[in-house]
C-alpha positions as a Markdown table, in Angstrom:
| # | Residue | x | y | z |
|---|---|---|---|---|
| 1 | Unk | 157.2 | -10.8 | 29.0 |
| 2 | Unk | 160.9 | -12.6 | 28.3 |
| 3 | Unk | 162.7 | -9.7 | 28.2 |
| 4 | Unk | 164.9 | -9.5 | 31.3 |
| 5 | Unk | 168.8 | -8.9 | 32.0 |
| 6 | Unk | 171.2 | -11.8 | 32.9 |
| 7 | Unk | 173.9 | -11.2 | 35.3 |
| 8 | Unk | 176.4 | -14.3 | 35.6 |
| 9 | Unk | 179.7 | -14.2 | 37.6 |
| 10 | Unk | 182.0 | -16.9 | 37.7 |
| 11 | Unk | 185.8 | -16.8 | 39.0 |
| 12 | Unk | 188.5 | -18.9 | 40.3 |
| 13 | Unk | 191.2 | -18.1 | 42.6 |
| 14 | Unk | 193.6 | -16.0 | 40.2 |
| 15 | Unk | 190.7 | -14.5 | 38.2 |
| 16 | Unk | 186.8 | -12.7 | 38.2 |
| 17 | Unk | 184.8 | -12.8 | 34.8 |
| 18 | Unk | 181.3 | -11.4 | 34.6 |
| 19 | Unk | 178.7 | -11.2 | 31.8 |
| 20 | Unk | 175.9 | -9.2 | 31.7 |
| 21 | Unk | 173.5 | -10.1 | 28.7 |
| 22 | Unk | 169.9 | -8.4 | 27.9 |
| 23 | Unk | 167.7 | -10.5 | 26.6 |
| 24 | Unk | 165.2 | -9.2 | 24.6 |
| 25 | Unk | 162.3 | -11.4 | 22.9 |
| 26 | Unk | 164.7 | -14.5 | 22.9 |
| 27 | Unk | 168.0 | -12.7 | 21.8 |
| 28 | Unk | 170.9 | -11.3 | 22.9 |
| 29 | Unk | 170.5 | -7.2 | 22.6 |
| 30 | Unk | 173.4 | -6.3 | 24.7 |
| 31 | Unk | 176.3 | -7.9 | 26.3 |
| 32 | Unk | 178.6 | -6.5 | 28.6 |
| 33 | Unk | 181.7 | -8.2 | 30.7 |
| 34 | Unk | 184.0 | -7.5 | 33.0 |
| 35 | Unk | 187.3 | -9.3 | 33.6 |
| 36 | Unk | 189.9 | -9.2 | 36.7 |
| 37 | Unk | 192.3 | -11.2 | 35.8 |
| 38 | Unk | 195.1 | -11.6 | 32.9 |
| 39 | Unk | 194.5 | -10.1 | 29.3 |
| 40 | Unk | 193.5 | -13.4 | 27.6 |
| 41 | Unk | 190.1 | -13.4 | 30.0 |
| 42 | Unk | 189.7 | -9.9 | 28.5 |
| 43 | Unk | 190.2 | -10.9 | 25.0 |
| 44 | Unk | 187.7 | -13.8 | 26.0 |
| 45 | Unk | 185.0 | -11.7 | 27.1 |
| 46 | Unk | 185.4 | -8.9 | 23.9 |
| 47 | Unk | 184.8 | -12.2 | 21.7 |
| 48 | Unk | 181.9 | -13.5 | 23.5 |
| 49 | Unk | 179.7 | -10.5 | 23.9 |
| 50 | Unk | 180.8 | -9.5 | 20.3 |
| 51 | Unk | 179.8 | -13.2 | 19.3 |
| 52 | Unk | 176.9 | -13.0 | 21.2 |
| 53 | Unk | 174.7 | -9.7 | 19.8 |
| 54 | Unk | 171.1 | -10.6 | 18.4 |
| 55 | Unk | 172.0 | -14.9 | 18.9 |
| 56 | Unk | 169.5 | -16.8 | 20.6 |
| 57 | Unk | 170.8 | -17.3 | 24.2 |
| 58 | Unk | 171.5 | -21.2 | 23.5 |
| 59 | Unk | 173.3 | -20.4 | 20.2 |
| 60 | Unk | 176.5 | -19.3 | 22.3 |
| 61 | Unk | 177.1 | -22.5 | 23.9 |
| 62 | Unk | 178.5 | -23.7 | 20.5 |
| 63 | Unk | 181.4 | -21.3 | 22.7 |
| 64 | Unk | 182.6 | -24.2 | 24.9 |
| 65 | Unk | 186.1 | -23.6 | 25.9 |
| 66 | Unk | 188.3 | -25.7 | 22.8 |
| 67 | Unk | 186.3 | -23.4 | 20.7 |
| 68 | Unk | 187.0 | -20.4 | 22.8 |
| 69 | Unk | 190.9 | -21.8 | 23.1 |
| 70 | Unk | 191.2 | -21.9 | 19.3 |
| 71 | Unk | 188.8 | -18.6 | 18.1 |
| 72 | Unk | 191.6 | -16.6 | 21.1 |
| 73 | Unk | 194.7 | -18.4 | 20.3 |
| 74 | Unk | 195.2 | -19.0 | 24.3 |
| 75 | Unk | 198.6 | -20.2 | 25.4 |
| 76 | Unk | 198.4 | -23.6 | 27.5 |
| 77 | Unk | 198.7 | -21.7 | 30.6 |
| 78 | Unk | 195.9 | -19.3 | 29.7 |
| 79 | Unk | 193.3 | -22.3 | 29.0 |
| 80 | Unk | 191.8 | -21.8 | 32.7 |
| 81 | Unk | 190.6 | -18.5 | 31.6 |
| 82 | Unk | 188.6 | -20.3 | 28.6 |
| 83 | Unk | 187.3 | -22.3 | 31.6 |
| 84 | Unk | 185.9 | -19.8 | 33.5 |
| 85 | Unk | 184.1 | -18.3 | 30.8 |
| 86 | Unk | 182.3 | -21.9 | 29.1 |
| 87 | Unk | 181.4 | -22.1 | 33.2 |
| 88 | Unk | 179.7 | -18.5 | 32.7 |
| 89 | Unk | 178.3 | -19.0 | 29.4 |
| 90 | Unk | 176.9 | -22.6 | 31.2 |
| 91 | Unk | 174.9 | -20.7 | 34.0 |
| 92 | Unk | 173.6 | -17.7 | 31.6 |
| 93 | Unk | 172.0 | -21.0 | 29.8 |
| 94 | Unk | 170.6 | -21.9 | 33.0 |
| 95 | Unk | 169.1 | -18.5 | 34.1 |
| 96 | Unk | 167.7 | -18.1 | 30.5 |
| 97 | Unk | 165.8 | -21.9 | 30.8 |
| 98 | Unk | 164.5 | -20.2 | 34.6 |
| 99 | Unk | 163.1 | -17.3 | 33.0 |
| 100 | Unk | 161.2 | -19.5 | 30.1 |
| 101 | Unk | 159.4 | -21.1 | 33.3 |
């Protein structure tokens, strides 16, 4: 059975982002975030669980963080919070390769 739920936090010093993803025969059924931090890392997450709904888990990391910069039209100074979530798109990858074992 590969249906499971993915919870992924990841977070610097200024700034929480979480995503919760429920995988469901090998895609995305439902996404959730939560964000603590400026509104850019909230815009961030409404575009990748949006993004996200019925893809194949590894078809979001086309969502590295230029893409994610560009698709948000973040500011320079807002280009950490694209960070943060390619680093928590990264380990919901990671989980999702764990749970094919």
């Amino acid at each position: 059975d590969n249906n499971y739920i993915s919870l992924i936090r990841a977070q610097n010093d200024a700034c929480a982002f979480q995503l919760e993803f429920e995988i469901k025969n090998n895609k995305i059924k439902n996404a959730q975030f939560k964000a603590l931090g400026p509104p850019e890392l909230i815009a961030l997450g409404s575009y990748i669980t949006s993004h996200a709904m019925d893809q194949h888990p590894e078809d979001i990391l086309t969502l590295n963080s230029q893409k994610l910069i560009e698709r948000c039209n973040l500011p320079a100074e807002k280009f950490f919070c694209a960070l943060i979530a390619e680093d928590a798109i990264k380990q919901l990858i990671q989980d999702y390769h764990i749970h094919q074992r």
